[in-house]
BAKOLZA-712896 format. One line per field, with one value per residue (C-alpha): residue number from 1; x, y, z; residue in one letter. Coordinates in steps of 0.2 Angstrom, whole numbers, always signed. Layout:
<nodes>
pos	(NUM	...)
px	(X	...)
py	(Y	...)
pz	(Z	...)
code	(A	...)
</nodes>
This chain:
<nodes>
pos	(1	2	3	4	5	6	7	8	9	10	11	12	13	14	15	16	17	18	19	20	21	22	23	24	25	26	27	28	29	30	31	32	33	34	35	36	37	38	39	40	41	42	43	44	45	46	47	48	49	50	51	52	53	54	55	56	57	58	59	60	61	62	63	64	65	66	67	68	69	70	71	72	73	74	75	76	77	78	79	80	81	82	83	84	85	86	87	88	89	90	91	92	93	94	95	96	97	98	99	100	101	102	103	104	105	106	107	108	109	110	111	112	113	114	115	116	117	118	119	120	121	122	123	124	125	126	127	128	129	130	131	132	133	134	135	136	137	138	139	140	141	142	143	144	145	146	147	148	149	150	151	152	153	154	155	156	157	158	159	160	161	162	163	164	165	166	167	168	169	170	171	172	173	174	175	176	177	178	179	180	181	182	183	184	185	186	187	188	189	190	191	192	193	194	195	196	197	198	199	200	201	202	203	204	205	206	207	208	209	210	211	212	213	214	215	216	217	218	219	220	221	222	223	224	225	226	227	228	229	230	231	232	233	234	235	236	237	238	239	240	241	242	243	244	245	246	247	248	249	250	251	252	253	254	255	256	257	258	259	260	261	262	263	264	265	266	267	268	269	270	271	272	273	274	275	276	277	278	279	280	281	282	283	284	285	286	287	288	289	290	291	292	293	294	295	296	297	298	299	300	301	302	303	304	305	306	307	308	309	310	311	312	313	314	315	316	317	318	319	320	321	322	323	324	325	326	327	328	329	330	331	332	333	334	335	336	337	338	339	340	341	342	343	344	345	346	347	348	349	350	351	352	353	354	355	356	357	358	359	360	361	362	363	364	365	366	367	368	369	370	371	372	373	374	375	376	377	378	379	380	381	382	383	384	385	386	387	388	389	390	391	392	393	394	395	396	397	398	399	400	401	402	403	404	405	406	407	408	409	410	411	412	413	414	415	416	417	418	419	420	421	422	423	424	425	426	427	428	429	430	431	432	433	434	435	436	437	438	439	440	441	442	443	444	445	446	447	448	449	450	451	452	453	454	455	456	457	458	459	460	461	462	463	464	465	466	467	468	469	470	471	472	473	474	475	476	477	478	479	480	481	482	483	484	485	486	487	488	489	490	491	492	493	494	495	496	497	498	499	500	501	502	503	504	505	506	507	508	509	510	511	512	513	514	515	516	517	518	519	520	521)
px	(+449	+448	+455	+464	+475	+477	+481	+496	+502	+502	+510	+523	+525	+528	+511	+503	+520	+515	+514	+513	+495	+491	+498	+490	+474	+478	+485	+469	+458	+466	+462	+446	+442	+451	+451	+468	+471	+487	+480	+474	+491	+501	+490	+491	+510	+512	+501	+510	+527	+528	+547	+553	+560	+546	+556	+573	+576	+592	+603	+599	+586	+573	+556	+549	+531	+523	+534	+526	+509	+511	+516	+504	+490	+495	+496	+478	+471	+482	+472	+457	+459	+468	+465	+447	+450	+434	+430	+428	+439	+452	+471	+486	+501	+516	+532	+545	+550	+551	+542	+533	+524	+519	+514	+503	+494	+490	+483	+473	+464	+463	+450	+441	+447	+454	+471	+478	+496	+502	+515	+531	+533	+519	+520	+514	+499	+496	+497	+484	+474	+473	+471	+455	+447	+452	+445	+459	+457	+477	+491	+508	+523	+541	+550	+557	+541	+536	+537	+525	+511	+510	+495	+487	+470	+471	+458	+470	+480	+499	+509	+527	+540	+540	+523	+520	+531	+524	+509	+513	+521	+507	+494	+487	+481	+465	+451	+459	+455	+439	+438	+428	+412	+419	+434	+448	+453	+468	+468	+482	+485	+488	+505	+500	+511	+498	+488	+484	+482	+465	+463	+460	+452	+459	+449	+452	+458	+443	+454	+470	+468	+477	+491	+492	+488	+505	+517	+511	+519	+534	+543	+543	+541	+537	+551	+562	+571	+564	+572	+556	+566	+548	+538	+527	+514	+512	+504	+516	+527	+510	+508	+526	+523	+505	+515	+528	+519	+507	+523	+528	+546	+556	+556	+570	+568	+579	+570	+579	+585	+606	+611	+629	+618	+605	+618	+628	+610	+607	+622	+622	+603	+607	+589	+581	+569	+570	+554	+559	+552	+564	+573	+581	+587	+594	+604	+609	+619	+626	+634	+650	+650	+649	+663	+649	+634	+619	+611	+595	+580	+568	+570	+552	+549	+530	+525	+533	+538	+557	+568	+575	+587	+588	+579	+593	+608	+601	+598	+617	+624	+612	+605	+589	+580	+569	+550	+540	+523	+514	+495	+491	+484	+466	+466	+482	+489	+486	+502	+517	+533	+546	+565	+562	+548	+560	+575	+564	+556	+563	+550	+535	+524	+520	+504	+490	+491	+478	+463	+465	+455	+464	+456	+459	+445	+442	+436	+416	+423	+424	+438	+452	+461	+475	+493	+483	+484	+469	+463	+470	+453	+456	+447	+454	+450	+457	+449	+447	+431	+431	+440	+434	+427	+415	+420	+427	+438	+423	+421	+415	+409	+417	+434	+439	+450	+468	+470	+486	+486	+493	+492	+494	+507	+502	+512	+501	+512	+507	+516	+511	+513	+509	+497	+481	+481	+500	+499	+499	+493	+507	+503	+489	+499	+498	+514	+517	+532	+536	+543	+555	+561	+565	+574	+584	+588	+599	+612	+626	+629	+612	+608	+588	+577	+558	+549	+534	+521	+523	+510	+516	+509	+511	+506	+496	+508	+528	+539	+552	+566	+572	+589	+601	+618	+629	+646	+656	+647	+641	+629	+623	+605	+604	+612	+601	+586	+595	+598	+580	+575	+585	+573	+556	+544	+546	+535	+542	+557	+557	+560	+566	+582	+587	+600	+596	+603	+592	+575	+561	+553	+541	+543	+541	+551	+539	+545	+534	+530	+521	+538	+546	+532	+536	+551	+538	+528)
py	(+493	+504	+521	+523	+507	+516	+533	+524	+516	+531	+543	+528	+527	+546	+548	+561	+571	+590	+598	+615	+617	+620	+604	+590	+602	+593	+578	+574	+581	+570	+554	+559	+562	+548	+535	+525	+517	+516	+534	+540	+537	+544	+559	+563	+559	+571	+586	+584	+579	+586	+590	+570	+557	+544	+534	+529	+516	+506	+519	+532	+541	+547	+556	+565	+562	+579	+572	+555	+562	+572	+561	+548	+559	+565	+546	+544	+558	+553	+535	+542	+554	+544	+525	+526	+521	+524	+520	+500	+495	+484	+490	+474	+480	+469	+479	+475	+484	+505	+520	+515	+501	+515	+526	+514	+506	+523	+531	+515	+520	+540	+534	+522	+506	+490	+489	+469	+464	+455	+439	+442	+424	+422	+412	+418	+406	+410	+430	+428	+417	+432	+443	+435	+429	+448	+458	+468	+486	+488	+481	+491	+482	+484	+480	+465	+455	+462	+444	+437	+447	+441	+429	+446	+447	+460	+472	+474	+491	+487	+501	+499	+511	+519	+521	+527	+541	+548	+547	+556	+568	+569	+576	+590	+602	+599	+598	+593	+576	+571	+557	+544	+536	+519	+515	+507	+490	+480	+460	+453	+435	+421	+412	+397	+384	+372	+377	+395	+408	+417	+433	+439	+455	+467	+478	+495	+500	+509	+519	+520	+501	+489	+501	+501	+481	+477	+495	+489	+471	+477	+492	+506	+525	+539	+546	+530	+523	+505	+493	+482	+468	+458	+459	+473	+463	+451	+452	+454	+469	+478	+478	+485	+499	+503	+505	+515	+528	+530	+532	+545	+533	+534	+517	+511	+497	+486	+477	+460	+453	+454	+452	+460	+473	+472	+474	+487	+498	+493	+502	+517	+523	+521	+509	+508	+490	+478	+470	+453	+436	+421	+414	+432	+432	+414	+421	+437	+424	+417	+432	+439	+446	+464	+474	+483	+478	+487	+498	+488	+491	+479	+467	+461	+444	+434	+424	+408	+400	+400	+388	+377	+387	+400	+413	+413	+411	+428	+437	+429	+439	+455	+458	+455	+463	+451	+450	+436	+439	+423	+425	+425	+434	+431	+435	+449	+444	+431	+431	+439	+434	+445	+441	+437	+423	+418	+415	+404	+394	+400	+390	+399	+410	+422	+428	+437	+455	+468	+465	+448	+433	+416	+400	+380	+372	+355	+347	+351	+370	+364	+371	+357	+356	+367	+360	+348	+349	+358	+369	+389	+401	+418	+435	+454	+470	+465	+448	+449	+449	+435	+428	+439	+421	+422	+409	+412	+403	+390	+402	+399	+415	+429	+419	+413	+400	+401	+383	+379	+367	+371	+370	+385	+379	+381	+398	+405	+404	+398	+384	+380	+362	+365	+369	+355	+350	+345	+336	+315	+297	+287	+270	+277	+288	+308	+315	+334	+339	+354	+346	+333	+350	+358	+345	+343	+359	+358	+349	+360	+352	+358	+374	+372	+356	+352	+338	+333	+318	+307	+291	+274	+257	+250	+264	+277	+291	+292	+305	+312	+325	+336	+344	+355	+355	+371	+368	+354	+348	+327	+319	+301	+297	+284	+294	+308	+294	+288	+306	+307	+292	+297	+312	+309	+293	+279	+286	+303	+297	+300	+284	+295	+306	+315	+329	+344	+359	+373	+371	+377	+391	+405	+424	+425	+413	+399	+382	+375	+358	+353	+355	+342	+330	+327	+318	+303	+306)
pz	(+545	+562	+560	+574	+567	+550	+556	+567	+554	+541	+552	+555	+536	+533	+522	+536	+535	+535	+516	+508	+507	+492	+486	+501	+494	+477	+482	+492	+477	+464	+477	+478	+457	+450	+468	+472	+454	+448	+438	+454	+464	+451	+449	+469	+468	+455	+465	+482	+474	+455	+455	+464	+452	+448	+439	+432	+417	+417	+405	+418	+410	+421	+423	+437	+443	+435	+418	+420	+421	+407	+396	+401	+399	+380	+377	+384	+373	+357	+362	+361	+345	+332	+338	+345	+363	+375	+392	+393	+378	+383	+379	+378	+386	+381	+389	+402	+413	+409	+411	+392	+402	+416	+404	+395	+410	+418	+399	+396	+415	+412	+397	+409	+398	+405	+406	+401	+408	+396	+401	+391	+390	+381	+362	+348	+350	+365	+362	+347	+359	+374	+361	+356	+369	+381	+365	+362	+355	+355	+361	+366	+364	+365	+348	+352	+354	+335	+328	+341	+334	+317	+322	+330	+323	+311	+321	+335	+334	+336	+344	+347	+355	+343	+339	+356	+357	+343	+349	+363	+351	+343	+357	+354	+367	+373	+386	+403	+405	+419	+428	+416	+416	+424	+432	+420	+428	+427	+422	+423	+416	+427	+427	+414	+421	+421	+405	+395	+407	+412	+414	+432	+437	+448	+458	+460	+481	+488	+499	+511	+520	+506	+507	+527	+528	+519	+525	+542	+540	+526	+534	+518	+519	+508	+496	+497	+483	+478	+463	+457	+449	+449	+432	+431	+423	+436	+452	+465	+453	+449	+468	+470	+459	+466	+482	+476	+467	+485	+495	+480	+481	+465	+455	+447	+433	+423	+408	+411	+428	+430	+445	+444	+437	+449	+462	+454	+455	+471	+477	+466	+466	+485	+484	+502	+494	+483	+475	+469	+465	+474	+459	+459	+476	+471	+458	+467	+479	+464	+459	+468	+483	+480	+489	+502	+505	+497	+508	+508	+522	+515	+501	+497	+489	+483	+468	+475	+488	+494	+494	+508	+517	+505	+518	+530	+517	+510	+527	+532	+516	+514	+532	+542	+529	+521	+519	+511	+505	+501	+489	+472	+457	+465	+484	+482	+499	+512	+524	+526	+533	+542	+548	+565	+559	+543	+555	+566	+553	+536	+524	+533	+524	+542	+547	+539	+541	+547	+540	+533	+537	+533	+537	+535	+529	+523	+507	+514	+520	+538	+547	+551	+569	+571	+562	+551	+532	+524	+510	+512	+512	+513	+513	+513	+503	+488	+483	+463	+454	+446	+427	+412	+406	+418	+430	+449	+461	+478	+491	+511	+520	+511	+511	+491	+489	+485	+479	+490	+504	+520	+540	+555	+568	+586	+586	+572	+557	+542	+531	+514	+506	+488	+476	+480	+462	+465	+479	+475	+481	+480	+486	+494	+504	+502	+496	+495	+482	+490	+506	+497	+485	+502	+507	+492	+491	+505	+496	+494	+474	+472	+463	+459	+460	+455	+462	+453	+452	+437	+433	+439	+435	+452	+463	+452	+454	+461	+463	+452	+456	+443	+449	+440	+449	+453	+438	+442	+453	+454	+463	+462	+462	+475	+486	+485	+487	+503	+508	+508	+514	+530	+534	+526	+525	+514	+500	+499	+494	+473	+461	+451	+452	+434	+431	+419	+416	+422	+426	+414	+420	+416	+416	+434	+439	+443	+436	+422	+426	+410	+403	+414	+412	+393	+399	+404	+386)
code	(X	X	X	X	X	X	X	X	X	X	X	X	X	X	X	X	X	X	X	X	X	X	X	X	X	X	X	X	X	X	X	X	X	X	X	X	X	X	X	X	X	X	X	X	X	X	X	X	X	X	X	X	X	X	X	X	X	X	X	X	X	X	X	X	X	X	X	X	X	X	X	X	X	X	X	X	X	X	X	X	X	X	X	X	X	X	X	X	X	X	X	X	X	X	X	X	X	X	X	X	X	X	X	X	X	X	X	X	X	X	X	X	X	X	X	X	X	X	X	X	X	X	X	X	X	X	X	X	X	X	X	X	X	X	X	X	X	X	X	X	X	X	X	X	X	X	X	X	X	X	X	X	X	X	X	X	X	X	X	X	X	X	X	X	X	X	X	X	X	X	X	X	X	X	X	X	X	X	X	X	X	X	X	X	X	X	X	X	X	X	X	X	X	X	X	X	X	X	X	X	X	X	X	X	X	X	X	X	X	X	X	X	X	X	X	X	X	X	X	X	X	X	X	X	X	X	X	X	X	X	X	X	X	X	X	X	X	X	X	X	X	X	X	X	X	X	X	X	X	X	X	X	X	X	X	X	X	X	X	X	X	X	X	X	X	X	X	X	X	X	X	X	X	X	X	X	X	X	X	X	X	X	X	X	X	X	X	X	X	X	X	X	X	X	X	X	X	X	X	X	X	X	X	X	X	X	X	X	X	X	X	X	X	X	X	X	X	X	X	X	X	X	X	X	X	X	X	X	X	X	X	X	X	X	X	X	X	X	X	X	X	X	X	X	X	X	X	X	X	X	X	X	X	X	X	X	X	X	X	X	X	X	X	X	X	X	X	X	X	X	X	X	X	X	X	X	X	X	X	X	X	X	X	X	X	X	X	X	X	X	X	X	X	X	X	X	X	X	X	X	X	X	X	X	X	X	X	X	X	X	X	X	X	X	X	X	X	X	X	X	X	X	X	X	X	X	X	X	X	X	X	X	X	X	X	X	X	X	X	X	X	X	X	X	X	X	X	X	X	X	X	X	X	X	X	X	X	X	X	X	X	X	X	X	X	X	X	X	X	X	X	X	X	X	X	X	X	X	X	X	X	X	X	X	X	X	X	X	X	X	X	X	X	X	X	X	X	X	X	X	X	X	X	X	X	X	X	X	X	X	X	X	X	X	X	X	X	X	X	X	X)
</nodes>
């Protein structure tokens, strides 16, 4: 990344703000010890801002950045002295969102062990499985998930909240910690909505240019107030977070998504953003209107794609103030949407930002004409390094690829169709879900709908619409085929039309479609 660009775009942000000294001293010396990990951001947070609110649970207790430090580093050496933790263990972390979880990534990395985020959706099998096959040394929990551990092989050291608090009671006063041997990574575990999740390795930033590709693009500045409603343990809340300690913002967490609650905070902590994942901005427009709006400059949204018509329902309610990342666990970020490019074409996912390659290639990796349907490549800082299995995602000329199919209008805007393994031959037509669940969508009975391919005798595969209403509303199935039929081909029009309650979904919001397939079992 050129530094003229990156200098513009951290004066622009407030990161080049004068300081006392002593303290930018600091703050650039912990960058340079302990690099830009979640560890080395909180550490430089801490030295230029000690006395700032780092973070504030949902009972209103809070921490400031020097108390969050501390805390986490007693943790680390309690770790370390009475469990056994050393640098390249791997430490289970199985919290939602509060300062416990922040405190438990960042002393898993001061040790130089790998810190696993840990899917709060997960079942008891599959917990025991993750466990297994990540090799985990310990895994911090909240209380509630106490039953999900029972299958836990017995080697793995269980630490509640309890537990870790007296841990960090427990620390005794000791050799100020150094920078280990290795850097402590993070995995976090992809979603699973299609089988049991695999465990991704992040790398560690090598420096200031992740940070500037996405503040460039999403409009954030140091010392704000930011509400990360996303799951810390998946990709796009670890993001936020990372982002928030660099900007040495206060973070403000609920454990569970509310959103009277979320928009009672909003207004109260005076929050400048808001990181969420799009379910929760549907639901916020569910909620009643609250009396003012929330003083909101960017409300930040990834992890799947939105909704027909949702992006400028939103912006009409809350403000031009919305931003849509679109990547994935492996390649961190591909595009970005802003308002201007949501109002004109509200299911774009934008353009790529600074320092971003994104290309549409073919099945042989050649690139496709432009607006034509392709496979999304894409290459940037922050690709991963690869599953802890072993495997890793085709790559073509340093860009990996996201598995998503999509095309690049003649304006330079990207438009995703859907995951390539969701994609169907119907009659030996291509058919992409995700345009008919757009369209559907629109249908003001409509509060959620899933498309998905199911087998069918006649033409291998058909579609079927899964479509929870809004309450006492009715829709009738042939007319939401017509309605279809009236904008979309022949084949994209879905045989079958059924009503359910709520849609199954996963901890981050992504709908399960294993879940509606067993309808057709």
């Amino acid at each position: 990344m050129d530094l003229p660009f990156m200098v513009a775009t951290l004066t622009r942000r407030g990161l080049l703000t004068p300081g006392h000294p002593i303290r930018v001293a600091s703050q650039l010396n912990a960058l340079r010890r302990w690099g830009w990990s979640l560890a080395g951001e909180l550490r430089q947070a801490a030295a230029r801002d000690p006395g700032r609110t780092a973070v504030v649970d949902e009972n209103g207790g809070s921490l400031t950045y020097q108390e969050l430090l501390d805390r986490s580093e007693r943790l680390a050496r309690s770790m370390r002295a009475v469990l056994g933790v050393r640098s390249g263990d791997r430490i289970g972390v199985l919290c939602r969102n509060h300062h416990g979880l922040i405190e438990a990534i960042v002393g898993a990395m001061l040790l130089g062990a790998d810190a696993v985020l840990v899917n709060t959706g997960l079942s008891a099998g599959q917990l025991s499985t993750v466990a297994e096959e990540q090799e985990l040394r310990v895994l911090v929990h909240d209380a509630e998930f106490a039953e999900r551990l029972l299958a836990l092989p017995a080697e793995v050291h269980r630490v509640d909240e309890q537990g870790q608090e007296a841990l960090i009671a427990a620390a005794l006063p000791g050799e100020q910690l150094q920078p280990p041997e290795r850097d402590g990574r993070t995995i976090v575990l992809t979603s699973g909505t299609t089988g049991a999740p695999k465990g991704a390795r992040r790398p560690t930033p090598h420096g200031f240019g992740p940070l500037v590709s996405i503040i460039d693009r999403i409009p954030l500045h140091t010392r704000e107030t930011v509400l990360i409603a996303a799951p810390i343990f998946h990709t796009w809340g670890y993001a936020a977070l990372q982002v928030a300690f660099a900007l040495r913002a206060t973070v403000v967490l609920h454990r569970r998504f509310d959103p009277a609650a979320t928009l009672a905070a909003l207004t109260a902590r005076s929050c400048d953003a808001l990181f969420a994942v799009p379910v929760m901005l549907q639901r916020l427009m569910e909620a009643p209107p609250p009396a003012a709006r929330p003083p909101l400059k960017v409300v930040a949204v990834s992890g799947s794609a939105l909704p027909g018509g949702l992006a400028t329902a939103f912006m009409d309610r809350f403000g031009d103030v919305l931003y849509n990342l679109y990547g994935s666990t492996e390649v961190s970020w591909a595009s970005i949407a802003g308002p201007a490019e949501l109002r004109a074409a509200p299911t774009t996912a934008g353009r790529p930002p600074h320092g971003t390659r994104l290309e549409i290639l073919d099945d042989a990796g050649r690139p496709v004409p432009g607006g034509q349907v392709g496979r999304i490549f894409v290459g940037n800082e922050m690709l991963f390094e690869g599953y802890t299995s072993g495997a890793s995602r085709e790559s073509h000329d340093g860009l990996l690829d996201t598995g998503d199919l999509g095309r690049v209008n003649a304006d330079g805007l990207l438009f995703v169709d859907g995951r390539a393994d969701d994609m169907i031959v119907s009659g030996g037509e291509n058919v992409f879900p995700s345009e008919v669940e757009d369209l559907i969508a629109r249908l003001p009975q409509v509060r959620e709908v899933a498309v998905i391919g199911v087998p069918d005798p006649e033409y291998g595969q058909r579609l079927a619409a899964f479509l929870a209403l809004h309450p006492d509303e009715q829709l009738d199935p042939a007319a939401v085929r017509e309605y279809v039929r009236h904008y979309l081909a022949r084949f994209s029009v879905p045989r079958d039309v059924v009503f359910v309650k709520y849609l199954p979904r996963n901890a981050t919001g992504k709908v399960v479609g294993r879940e509606l397939r067993r309808y057709y079992e």
